[in-house]
N, C-alpha and C positions, 0 to 999 in steps of 0.2 A: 571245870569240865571243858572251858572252851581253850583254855591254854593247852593240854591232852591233843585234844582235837585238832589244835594249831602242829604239834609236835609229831602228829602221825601224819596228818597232809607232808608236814616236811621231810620227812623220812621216804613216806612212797615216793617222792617227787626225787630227790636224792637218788634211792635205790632205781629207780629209771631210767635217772640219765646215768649212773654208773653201767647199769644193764646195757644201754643203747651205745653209749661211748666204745664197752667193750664188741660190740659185735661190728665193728668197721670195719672193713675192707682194711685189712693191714698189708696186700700184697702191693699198695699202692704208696708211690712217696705222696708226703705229708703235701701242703699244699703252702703257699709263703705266707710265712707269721698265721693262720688262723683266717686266710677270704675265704670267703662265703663262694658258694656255688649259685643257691636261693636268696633272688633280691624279691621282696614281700612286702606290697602294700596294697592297700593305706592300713597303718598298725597303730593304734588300734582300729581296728575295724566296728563296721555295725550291719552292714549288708552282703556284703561280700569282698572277698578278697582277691588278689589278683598273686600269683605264685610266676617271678622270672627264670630261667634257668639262665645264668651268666656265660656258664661255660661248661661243655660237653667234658664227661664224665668217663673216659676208658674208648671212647667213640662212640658213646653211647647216645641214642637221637630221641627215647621212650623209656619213662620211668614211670616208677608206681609212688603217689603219695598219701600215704598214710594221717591221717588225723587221730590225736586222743586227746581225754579229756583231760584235767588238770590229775584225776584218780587212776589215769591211766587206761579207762577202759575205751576202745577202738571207737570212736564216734562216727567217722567215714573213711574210705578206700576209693581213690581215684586211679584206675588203670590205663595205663598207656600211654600218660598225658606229654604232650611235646614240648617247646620249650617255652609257651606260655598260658596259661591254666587258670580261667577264673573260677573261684569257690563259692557258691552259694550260701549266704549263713543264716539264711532265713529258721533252719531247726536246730541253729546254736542258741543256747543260752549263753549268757552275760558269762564272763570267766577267762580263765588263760587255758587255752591249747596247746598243745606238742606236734610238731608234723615230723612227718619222719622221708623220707625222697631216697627213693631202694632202686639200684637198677636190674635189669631183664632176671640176672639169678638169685636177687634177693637181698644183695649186698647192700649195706648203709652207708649211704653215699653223704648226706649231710643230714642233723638235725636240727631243729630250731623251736620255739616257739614266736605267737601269736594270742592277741587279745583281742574280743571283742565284745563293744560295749553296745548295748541297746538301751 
């Protein structure tokens, strides 16, 4: 039963990031080898987290960051955040999260996860 259970976590988790990967902003050139946009710590985390933005996004100054849980389901939505964002994690449980960082029309601008331990 818990081999299953390992099998369908890995699958949702799979089908996610294929899900997210595909919905990028493709009007934009790629970015060199794979930097990051979001620099994020301390990971793992236990209390909160702190979300950088490195470098502006289309000129873009306010994004939306999205939080789920390792199942996928929407744990928190932070609107409008500027280019540095601390995350409270006080009603995270223990586990890995996914953040998603979308700018003004929705677009997927970078994804990542995060862990945090209590």
């Amino acid at each position: 039963m818990l081999k299953s259970s390992t099998l369908i976590l890995s699958l949702v988790f799979c089908l996610f990031s294929l899900v997210s990967s595909a919905q990028t902003d493709k009007s934009q050139p790629a970015t060199d080898g794979g930097s990051k946009i979001v620099r994020l710590y301390p990971n793992p985390a236990t209390s909160a987290i702190n979300f950088e933005i490195q470098q502006l996004h289309n000129n873009e100054r306010l994004y939306d960051l999205i939080v789920y849980n390792f199942l996928g389901k929407k744990i928190d939505q932070l609107k409008s955040i500027g280019q540095r964002t601390t995350v409270n994690l006080d009603n995270y449980y223990s586990g890995l999260y996914i953040y998603q960082l979308r700018d003004r029309r929705g677009n997927l601008v970078e994804s990542g996860k995060f862990n945090v331990v209590k």
